[in-house]
C-alpha positions as CSV (number, residue, x, y, z in Angstrom):
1,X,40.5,27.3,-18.3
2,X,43.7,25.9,-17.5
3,X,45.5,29.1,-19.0
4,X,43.7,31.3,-17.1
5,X,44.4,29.7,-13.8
6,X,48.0,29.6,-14.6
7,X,47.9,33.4,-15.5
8,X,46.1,33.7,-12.2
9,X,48.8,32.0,-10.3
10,X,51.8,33.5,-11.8
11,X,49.7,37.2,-11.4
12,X,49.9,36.8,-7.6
13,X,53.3,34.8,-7.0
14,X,55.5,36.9,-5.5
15,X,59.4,37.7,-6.9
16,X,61.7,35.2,-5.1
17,X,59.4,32.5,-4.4
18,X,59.2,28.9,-6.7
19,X,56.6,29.3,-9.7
20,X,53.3,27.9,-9.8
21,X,53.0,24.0,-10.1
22,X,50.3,22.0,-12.5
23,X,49.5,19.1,-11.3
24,X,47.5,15.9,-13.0
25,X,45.9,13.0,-11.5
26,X,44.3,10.5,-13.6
27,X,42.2,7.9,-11.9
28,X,39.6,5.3,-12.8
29,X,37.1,7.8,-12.1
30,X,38.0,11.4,-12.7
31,X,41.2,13.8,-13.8
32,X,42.1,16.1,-11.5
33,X,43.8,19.3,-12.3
34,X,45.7,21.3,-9.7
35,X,47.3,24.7,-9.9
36,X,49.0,25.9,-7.2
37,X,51.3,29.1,-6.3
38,X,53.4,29.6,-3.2
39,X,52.3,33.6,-3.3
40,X,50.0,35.4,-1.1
41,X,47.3,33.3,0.9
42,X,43.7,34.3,0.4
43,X,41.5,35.0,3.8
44,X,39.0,32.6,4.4
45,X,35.8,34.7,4.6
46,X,36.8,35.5,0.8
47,X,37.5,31.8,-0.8
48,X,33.8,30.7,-0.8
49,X,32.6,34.0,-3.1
50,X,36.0,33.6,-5.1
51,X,33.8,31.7,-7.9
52,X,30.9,34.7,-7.7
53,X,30.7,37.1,-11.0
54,X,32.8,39.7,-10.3
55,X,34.0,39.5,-7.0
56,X,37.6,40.4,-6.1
57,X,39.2,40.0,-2.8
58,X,40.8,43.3,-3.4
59,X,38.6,46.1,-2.2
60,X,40.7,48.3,-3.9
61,X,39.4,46.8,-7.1
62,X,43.1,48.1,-8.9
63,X,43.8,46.9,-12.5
64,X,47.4,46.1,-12.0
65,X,46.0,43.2,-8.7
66,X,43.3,41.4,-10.9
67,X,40.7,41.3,-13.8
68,X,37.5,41.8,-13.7
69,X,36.4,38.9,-11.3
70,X,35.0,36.8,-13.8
71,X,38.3,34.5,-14.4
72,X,37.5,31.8,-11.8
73,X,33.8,32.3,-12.5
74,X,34.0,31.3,-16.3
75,X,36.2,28.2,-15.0
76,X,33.9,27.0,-12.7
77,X,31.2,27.4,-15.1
78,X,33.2,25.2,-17.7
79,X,33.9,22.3,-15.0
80,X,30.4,22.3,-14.3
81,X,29.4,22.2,-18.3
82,X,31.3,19.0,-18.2
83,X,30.1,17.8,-15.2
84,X,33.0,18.4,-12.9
85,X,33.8,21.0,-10.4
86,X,36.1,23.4,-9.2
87,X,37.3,24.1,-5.7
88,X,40.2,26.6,-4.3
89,X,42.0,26.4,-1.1
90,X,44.6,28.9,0.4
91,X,46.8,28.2,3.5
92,X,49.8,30.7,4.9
93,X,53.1,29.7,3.9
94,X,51.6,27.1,1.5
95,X,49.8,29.4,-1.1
96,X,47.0,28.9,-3.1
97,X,45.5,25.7,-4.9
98,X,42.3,25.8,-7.6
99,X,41.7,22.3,-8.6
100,X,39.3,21.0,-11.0
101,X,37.9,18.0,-11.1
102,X,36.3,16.0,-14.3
103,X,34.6,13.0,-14.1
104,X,35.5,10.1,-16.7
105,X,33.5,8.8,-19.2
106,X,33.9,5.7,-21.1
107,X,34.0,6.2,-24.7
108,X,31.6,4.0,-26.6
């Protein structure tokens, strides 16, 4: 999951501009996973459907700008198999975030 919202990241980062960041936070409660890319912001109307089977921002549908719109689908599904979650937010001049969010559970 991780690796695939990396590869997403570094996919639509533009040349020139600082790489994608992983970030971790471990709390009582949950671990929070955060990638994030400084590259091209995401329109609103498109970030809620982002998670959908095969739905790609790109109307042009190219090869060379995305898979086949399952990537962020499949990730979702695994935070959800573990009972966590998965939510993406996109700002101009700030990029793109997808963070995933696992609840903790005490080991017996």
């Amino acid at each position: 999951m991780i690796r695939n919202l990396l590869k997403n990241a570094l996919r639509h980062t533009p040349e020139g501009v600082e790489p994608p960041t992983i970030d971790s936070l471990l709390t009582e409660q949950n671990w929070e996973v955060s990638v994030t890319n400084g590259g091209q912001c995401i329109p609103a109307e498109h970030l809620s459907h982002l998670t959908e089977p095969f739905y790609r921002a790109d109307k042009a549908r190219q090869r060379e700008t995305g898979g086949y719109g399952l990537g962020l689908y499949l990730c979702q599904v695994i935070a959800q198999a573990h009972g966590g979650s998965l939510s993406i937010s996109s700002e101009k001049r700030k990029g793109t975030s997808v963070t995933v969010i696992f609840p903790r559970r005490d080991r017996d």
